[in-house]
C-alpha positions in Angstrom: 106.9 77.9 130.9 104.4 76.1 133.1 105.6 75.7 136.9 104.0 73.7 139.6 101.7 75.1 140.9 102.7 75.6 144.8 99.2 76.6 146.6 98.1 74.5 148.8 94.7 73.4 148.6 92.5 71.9 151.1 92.1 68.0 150.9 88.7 67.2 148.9 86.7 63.3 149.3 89.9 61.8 151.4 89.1 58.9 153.2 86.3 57.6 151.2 86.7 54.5 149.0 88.5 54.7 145.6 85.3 53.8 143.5 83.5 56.8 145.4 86.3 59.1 145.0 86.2 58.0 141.1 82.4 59.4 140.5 82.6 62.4 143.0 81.9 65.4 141.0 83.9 67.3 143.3 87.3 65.7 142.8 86.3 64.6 139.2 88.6 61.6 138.3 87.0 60.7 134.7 88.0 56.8 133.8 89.4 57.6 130.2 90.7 55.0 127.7 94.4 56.4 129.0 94.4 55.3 132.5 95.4 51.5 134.2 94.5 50.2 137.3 96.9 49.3 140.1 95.4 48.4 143.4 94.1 50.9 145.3 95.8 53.5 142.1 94.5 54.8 139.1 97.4 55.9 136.3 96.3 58.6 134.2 97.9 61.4 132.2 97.2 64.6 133.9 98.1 68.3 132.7 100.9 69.8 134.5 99.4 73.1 135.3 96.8 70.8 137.0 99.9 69.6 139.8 100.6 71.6 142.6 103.7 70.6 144.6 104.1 68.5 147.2 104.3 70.4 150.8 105.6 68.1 152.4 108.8 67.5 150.0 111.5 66.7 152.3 113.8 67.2 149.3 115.3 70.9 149.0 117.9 70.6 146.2 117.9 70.1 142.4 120.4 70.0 140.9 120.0 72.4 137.5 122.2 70.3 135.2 120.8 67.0 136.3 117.2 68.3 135.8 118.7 69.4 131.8 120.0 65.7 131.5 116.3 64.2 132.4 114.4 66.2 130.7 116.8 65.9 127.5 116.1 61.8 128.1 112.0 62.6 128.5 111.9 64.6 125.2 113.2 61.5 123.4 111.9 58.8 125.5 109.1 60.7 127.5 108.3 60.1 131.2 108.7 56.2 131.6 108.5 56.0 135.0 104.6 58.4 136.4 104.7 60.4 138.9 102.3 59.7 141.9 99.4 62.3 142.9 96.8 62.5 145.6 93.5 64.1 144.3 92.7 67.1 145.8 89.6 68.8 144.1 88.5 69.3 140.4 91.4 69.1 138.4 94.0 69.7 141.3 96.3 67.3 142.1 99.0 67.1 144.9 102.5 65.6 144.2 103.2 62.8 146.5 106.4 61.6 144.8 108.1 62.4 141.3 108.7 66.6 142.2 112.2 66.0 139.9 110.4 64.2 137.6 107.5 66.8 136.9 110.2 69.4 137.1 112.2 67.5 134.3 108.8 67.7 132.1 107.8 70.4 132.6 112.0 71.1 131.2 111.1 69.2 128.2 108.3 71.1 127.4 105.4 68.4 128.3 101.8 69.5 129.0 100.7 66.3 130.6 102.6 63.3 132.0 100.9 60.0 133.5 100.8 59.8 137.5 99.3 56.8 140.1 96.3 58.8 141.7 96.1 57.6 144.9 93.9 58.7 147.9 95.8 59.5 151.2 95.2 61.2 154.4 98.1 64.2 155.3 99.9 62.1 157.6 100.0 59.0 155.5 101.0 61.3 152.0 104.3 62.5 154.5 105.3 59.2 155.5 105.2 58.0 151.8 106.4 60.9 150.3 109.3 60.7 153.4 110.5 56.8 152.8 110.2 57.4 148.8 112.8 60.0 149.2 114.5 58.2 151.5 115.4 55.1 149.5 117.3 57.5 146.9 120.8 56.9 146.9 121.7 60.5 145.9 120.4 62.6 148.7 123.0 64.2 151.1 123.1 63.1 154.9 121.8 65.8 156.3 118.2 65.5 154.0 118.3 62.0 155.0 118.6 63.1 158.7 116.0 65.6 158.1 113.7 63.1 157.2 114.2 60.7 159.9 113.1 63.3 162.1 110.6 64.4 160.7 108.8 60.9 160.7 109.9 60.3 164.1 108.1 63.8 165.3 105.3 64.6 162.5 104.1 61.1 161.7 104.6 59.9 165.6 106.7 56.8 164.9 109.5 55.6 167.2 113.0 55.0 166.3 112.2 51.2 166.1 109.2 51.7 163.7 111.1 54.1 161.6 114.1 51.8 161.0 111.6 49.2 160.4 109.9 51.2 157.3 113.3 52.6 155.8 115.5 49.1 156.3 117.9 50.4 158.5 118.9 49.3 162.1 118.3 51.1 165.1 122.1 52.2 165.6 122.0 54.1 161.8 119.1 55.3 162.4 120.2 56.9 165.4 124.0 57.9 163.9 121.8 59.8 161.3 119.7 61.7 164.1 123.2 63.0 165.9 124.5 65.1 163.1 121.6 67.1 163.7 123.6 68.1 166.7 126.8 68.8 165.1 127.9 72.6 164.6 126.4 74.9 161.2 129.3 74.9 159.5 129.7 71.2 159.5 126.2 70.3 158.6 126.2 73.0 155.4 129.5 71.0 154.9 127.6 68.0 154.6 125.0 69.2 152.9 127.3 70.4 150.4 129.1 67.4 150.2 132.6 69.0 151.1 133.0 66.1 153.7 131.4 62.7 153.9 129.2 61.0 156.1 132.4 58.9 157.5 134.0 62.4 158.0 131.2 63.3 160.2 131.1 60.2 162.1 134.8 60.4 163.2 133.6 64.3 164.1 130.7 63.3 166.3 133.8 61.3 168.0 134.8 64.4 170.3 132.9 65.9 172.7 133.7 69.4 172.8 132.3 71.9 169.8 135.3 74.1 169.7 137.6 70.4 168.8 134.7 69.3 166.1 135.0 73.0 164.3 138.5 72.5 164.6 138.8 69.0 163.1 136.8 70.4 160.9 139.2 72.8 159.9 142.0 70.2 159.5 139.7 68.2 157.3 139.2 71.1 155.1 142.7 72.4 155.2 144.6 68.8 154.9 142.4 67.1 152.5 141.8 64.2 155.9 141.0 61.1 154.7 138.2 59.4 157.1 141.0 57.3 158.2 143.0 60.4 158.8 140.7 62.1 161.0 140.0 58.4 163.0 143.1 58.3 163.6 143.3 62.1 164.6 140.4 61.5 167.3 141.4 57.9 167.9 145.2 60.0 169.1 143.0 62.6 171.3 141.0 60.2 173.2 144.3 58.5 174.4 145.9 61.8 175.3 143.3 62.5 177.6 143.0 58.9 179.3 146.9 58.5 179.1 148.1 55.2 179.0 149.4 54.0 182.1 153.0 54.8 183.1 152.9 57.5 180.2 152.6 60.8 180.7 149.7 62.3 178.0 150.9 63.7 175.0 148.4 66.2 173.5 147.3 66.1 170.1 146.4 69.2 168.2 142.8 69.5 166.4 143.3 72.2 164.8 146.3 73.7 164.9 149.0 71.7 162.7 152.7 71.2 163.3 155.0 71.3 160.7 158.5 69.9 160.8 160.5 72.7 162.4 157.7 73.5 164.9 158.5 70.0 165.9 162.0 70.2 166.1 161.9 73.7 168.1 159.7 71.8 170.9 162.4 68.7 170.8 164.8 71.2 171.7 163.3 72.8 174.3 163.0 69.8 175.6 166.4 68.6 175.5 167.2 72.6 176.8 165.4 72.0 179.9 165.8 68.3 180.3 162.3 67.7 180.8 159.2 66.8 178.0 157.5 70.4 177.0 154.1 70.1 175.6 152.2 71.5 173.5 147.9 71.6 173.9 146.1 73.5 170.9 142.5 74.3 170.6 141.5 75.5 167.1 144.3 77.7 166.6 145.1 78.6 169.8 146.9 76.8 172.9 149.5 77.0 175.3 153.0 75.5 175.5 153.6 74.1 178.5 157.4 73.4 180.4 157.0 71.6 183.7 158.8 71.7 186.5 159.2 69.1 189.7 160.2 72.0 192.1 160.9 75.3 193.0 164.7 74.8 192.2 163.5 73.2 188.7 161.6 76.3 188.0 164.5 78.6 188.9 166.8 76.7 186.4 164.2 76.5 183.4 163.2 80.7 184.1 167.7 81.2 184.5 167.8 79.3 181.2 165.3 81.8 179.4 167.1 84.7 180.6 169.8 83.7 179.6 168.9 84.1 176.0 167.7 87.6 176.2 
């Protein structure tokens, strides 16, 4: 079966005009009956084993089964939509955009497929091959993240600019960036699509990694809704504050009470006449009784022993 071919090869007559790219020997773009003209693009049908892949790909994952389904539909229909291609020498070409698509012929058992050849400069074939990605509803949020960053650092383009050429605002943009930051397990979470982007958002929420992992957990564990786990953080940030005249009432991340847990601490409550809590990180914590003085201490320790 023919594969893409994955060498890179050094860039050939860039940065000259199209018409002088079209009759250098070196890169070798011969105007046949089967090409069209689009601007500053020439479509053509070009062998596969003529394609390397793109190196600059910021897309990682494809999916087997979808890449069957497409390449079913191009054995009946063939490729509708071309690929796009940089010229890189005689008879090399460089994917700029359509990697699942030449992946999907090459499936179906084509030899050659039609592509835009377009002429492009490295930085400019990242920041195309970047934003085409981009605009596909199907990646994850972590390739989309990915690919932010990399346009902020490799093609030098502020936060601004970026949201600018992808049609986002600044603030997604930047919501996007910060799960970068989040813990391994959470990002190969998203990536994997076990929780969702609103999941993360309400994750990025806390502060502390050890409460994120253990949300986390909860999430994984519970089934959380997004609303769930808002409402999880939206419980934790109060605890801390404490609203005035109340005394804070710790909520768990991680570690989840079920009903007779519940009704154990009620009683110890009642027992000692005074509210016990209970603070949990992950799955570990400390209960905690108070007391107002040294005779209050004496009482709650007699109470204890007593039940030994």
């Amino acid at each position: 079966m023919t594969t893409i071919n994955n060498n890179k090869t050094k860039k050939s007559g860039l940065g000259r005009g199209l018409s002088a790219l079209l009759h250098n020997a070196e890169t070798d773009i011969t105007l046949s009956s089967e090409y069209k003209s689009n601007g500053n693009s020439v479509i053509q049908f070009v062998e596969i084993n003529q394609i390397e892949a793109n190196p600059f790909q910021p897309r990682t994952d494809f999916e087997q089964k979808a890449l069957e389904e497409l390449a079913e539909s191009i054995r009946v229909h063939g490729l509708i939509q071309p690929i796009t291609v940089r010229k890189m020498g005689y008879d090399k070409f460089q994917i700029i955009s359509g990697e699942r698509r030449t992946r999907a012929s090459i499936l179906a058992g084509l030899e050659r497929i039609p592509a835009y050849i377009r002429i492009a400069n490295d930085q400019e074939m990242l920041e195309m091959a970047l934003i085409e990605n981009i605009q596909r509803e199907n990646l994850n949020p972590i390739e989309v993240s990915l690919s932010y960053k990399r346009l902020l650092e490799e093609c030098n383009l502020k936060q601004e600019e970026l949201g600018e050429r992808v049609g986002k605002d600044r603030s997604t943009v930047s919501n996007y960036l910060r799960l970068l930051r989040l813990p391994e397990p959470i990002i190969v979470a998203l990536r994997t699509s076990k929780i969702s982007m609103g999941h993360a958002k309400a994750i990025m929420g806390v502060d502390d990694i050890d409460d994120q992992l253990a949300l986390y957990k909860r999430i994984e564990l519970d089934g959380l809704s997004v609303r769930g786990t808002e409402e999880i953080v939206k419980q934790a940030k109060q605890a801390k504050t404490g609203p005035t005249g109340e005394a804070p009432k710790p909520v768990p991340m991680g570690l989840k009470l079920d009903d007779a847990m519940k009704l154990n601490i009620d009683k110890l409550s009642k027992r000692f006449g005074i509210a016990t809590q209970l603070k949990a990180k992950g799955n570990k914590g400390e209960l905690i009784i108070p007391f107002k003085n040294y005779e209050d201490l004496e009482r709650i320790l007699s109470s204890l022993a007593d039940n030994e």
